[in-house]
N, C-alpha and C positions, 0 to 999 in steps of 0.2 A: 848454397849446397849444389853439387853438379849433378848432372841425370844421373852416373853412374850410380851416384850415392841415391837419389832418391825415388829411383826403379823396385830397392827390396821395398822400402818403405809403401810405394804404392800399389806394389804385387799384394804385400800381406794387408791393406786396405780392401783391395778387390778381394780377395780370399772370405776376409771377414763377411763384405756384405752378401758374397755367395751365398757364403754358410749361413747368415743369419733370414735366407729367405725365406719366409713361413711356405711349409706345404702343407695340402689338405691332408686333416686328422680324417682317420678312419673313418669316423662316424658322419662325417662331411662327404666323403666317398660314397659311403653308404646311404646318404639320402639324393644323393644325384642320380643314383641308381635307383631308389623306389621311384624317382620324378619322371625317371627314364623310363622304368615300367609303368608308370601311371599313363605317360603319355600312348606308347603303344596299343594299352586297354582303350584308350580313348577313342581310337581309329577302329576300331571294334565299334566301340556306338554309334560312329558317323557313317560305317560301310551300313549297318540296320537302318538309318534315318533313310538313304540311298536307299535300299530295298523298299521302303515303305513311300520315296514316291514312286516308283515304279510300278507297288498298288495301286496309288492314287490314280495313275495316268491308266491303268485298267479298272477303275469305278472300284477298286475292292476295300479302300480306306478312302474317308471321306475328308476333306481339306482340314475341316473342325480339327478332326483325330491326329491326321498329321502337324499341322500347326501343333496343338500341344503335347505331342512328344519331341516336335523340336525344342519347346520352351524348357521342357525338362528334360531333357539330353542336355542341353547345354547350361540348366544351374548345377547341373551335378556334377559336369565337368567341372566349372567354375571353382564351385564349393571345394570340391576334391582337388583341385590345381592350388588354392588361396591355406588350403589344409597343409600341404606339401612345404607350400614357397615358405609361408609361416612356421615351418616345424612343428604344428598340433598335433601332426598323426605320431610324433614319439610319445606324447602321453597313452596309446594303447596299447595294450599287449606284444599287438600285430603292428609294429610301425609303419606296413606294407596297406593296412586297411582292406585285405583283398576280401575279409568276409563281407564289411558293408560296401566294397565296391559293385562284388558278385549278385546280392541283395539287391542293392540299388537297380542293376541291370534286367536281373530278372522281374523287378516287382514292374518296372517302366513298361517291360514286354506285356506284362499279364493288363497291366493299363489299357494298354492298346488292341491286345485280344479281346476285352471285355467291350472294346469300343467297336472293334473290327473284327467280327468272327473270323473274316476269310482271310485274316492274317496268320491263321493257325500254322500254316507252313510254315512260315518266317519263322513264328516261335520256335518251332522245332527246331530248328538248324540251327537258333542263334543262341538259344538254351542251352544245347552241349556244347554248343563255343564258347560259352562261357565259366561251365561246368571246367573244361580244361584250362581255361587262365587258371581258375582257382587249384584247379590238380597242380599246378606249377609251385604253387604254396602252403596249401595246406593238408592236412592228414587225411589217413580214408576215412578215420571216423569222424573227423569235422567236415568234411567234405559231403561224408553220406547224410548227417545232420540237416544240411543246407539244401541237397538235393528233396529230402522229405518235408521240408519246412517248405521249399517250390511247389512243392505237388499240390501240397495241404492248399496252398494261395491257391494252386488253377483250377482246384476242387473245389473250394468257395467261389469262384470265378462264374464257373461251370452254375452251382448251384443258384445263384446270383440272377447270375442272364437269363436262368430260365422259368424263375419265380417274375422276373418282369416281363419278359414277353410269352413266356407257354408256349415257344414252338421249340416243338418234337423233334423235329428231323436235325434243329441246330446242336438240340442238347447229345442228340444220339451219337453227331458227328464229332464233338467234344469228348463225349465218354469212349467213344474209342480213340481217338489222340492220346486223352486219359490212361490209357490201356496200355496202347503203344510204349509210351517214354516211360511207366511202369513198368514194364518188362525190361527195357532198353537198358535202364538207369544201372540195375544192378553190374550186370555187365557189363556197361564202362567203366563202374568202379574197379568193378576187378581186373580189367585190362589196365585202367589207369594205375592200378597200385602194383601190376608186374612194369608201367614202363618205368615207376619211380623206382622201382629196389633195379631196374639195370640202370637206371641214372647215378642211384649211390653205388655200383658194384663199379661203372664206368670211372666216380670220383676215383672210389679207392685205385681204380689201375693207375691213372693216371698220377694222385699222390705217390705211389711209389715207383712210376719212372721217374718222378721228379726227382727223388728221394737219391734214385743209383743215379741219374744225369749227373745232382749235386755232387756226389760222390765220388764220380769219375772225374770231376775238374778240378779235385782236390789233391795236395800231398799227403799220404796216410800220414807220414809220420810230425810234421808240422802244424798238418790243417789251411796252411794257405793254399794259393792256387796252384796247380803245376805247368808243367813248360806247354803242355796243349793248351789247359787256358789261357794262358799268358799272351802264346803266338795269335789267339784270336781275339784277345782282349786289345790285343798291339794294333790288332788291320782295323778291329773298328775305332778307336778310338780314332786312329788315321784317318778314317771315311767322315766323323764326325769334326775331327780340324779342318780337313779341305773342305766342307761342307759350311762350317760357323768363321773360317779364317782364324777362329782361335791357335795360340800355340798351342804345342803338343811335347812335353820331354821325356826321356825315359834315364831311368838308374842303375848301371847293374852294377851288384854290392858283393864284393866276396869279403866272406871271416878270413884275417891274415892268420897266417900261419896254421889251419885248422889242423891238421892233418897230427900235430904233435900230440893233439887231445885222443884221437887215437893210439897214437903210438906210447904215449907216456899210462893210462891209463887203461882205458877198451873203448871198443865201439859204442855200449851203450851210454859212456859218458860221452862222448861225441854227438847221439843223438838226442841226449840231455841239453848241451851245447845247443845245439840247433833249433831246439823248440823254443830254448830261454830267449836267444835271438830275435827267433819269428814273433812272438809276442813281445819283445818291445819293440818289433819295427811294429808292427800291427796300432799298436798303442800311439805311435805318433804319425798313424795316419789321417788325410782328411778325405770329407766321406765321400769324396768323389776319387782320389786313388784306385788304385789297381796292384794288389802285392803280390808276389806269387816267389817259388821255389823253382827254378829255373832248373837245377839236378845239381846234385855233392852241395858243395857248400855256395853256390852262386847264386843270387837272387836277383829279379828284378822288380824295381818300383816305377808304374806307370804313371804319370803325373799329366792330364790333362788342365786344358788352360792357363799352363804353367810355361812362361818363357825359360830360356839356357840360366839365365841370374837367378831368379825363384828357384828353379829346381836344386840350382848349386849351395841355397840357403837350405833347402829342405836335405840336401845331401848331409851339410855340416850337420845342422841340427842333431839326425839320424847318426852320424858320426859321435860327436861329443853325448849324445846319450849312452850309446852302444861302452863306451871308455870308461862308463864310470858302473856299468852293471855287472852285478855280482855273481860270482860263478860259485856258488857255498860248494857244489859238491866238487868242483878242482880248486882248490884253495889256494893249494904249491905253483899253479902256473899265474902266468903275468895276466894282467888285465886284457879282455877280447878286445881287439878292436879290427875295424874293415876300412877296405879300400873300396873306393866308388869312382864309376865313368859315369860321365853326366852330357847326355846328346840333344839337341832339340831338334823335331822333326822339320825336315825342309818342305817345303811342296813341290813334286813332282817326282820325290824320290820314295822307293818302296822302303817298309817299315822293317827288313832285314835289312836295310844300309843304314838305316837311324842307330838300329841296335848293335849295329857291327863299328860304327862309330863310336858308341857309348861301352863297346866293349873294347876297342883300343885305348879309350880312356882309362880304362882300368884295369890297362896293361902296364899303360903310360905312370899311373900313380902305385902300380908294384914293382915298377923300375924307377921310381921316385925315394924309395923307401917303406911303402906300405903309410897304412892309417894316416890315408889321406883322400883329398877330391880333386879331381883332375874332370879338364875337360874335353 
């Protein structure tokens, strides 16, 4: 068999194994992203570990103390990374883990205040640094939960230290800390819970630019793309051939003789016409295509990684489908069929000379006779 012949053969081979490339499911996405936030919390507990020798090297935590809250900074990391890689954390409600990772952090801290009075500072800063990861996830009422169940721990802390050693002036400096981050708390809830409702009021703006963006790149009346998206579906996919050396083809498809569908019957069979159309080209596209409504009855089909003989297969194809589909509501006229230009992008030449190529093409095959593919 000669190359000519076995170029479609191994076009639709490569096609296949494109197509049949597994991509990440959702929920795969979704935990590269908890692992992703995991890891960021994580530089949260190593910037604290840093703070605490910086104690150390002012006498205010003792090597004992800091030694072992590096040991436990880092099995919780551990634990929590082997949680993630394994997929354990989807067995919880939260497959995020931020209540016991919040938990975990704060209890480590009150550890080390209980070991370290004059870590008290630290606490404080790295307490509401923590209080906000969790704002990032969860509710004000879980959230405020968490914050009291903190307290309750630094109040038995409090209670703790001072039933073993009886000085006064430590526990006194404790109960106003105590004091402090009890007045404080409330009020970051509630500040926290006005920045989440402008986070959700920011979603929704943003869903619905998305919403008119999608809108505007469509043909009302088809639903495929129009000539604006089209022209810039065209320059990048261009940017992405000169970039990969892949081919690049494009297709523009006119309905022969459309125009009788208005004349013989009305406009709105015409635009009946044209939807039928767009959804079986639609129908036999692959998902890397690019289809659009170009204006009146002209369309183009964008065909990346597809050389000039592929596309001119995907033209026929598109063709003998289009011939045998049925128009129930014009019965009396003859079977639609289209005429196709079929161009493949050169390098170095702009994506208006590809498509002005592939539009003489399909001049060429409506001075050929129509329902046909030219190149």
């Amino acid at each position: 068999m000669g190359d000519s012949a076995m170029r479609p053969h191994i076009l639709t081979s490569m096609r296949d194994l494109i197509s049949e490339t597994p991509s990440p499911t959702r929920e795969e996405s979704k935990q590269r992203l908890r692992l992703r936030r995991f890891m960021q919390a994580s530089i949260f507990s190593v910037l604290y570990l840093l703070v605490l020798v910086i104690f150390y090297t002012q006498d205010k935590v003792d090597r004992e103390t800091l030694f072992e809250a590096c040991a436990i900074v880092s099995m919780l990391i551990f634990g929590f990374f082997i949680a993630f890689r394994l997929g354990l954390n989807r067995r919880f409600p939260d497959p995020s883990l931020t209540v016991f990772q919040l938990l975990a952090a704060v209890f480590t801290m009150l550890f080390v205040l209980y070991r370290a009075p004059d870590s008290r500072l630290a606490f404080t800063a790295f307490f509401f640094v923590a209080l906000m990861f969790g704002m990032l996830r969860c509710s004000g009422t879980k959230l405020a939960v968490l914050g009291v169940i903190s307290l309750a721990a630094f109040a038995l802390v409090i209670v703790c230290r001072y039933s073993g050693n009886h000085d006064a002036e430590m526990a006194r400096l404790d109960m106003l800390q105590f004091v402090v981050i009890s007045i404080t708390f409330p009020w970051f809830l509630f500040i926290g819970g006005r920045v989440k409702q402008l986070q959700r009021d920011l979603l929704e703006v943003n869903i619905k630019l998305e919403d008119i963006e999608e809108q505007a790149r469509h043909d009302d009346l088809t639903g495929v793309y129009n000539r604006r998206a089209l022209m810039l579906a065209m320059e990048q996919s261009k940017q992405r051939a000169n970039a990969s050396g892949e081919p690049l083809s494009i297709c523009v498809i006119d309905l022969d003789l459309f125009k009788r569908y208005n004349d013989e019957f009305d406009h709105l069979t015409g635009d009946r016409v044209l939807q039928a159309f767009a959804q079986a080209a639609r129908d036999e596209l692959r998902s890397t295509d690019v289809f659009g409504r170009y204006g009146g009855d002209e369309f183009v089909q964008i065909l990346p990684h597809t050389a000039l003989a592929g596309a001119m297969l995907d033209a026929e194809r598109l063709r003998n489908r289009i011939g045998t589909l049925e128009i129930p509501f014009a019965p009396s006229m003859r079977p639609l069929t289209v005429s196709v230009g079929v161009a493949q992008y050169r390098p170095g030449e702009t994506i208006v000379q590809t498509f002005s190529r592939a539009d003489g093409a399909l001049y060429k095959a409506k001075q050929l006779g129509r329902n046909r593919v030219e190149c």
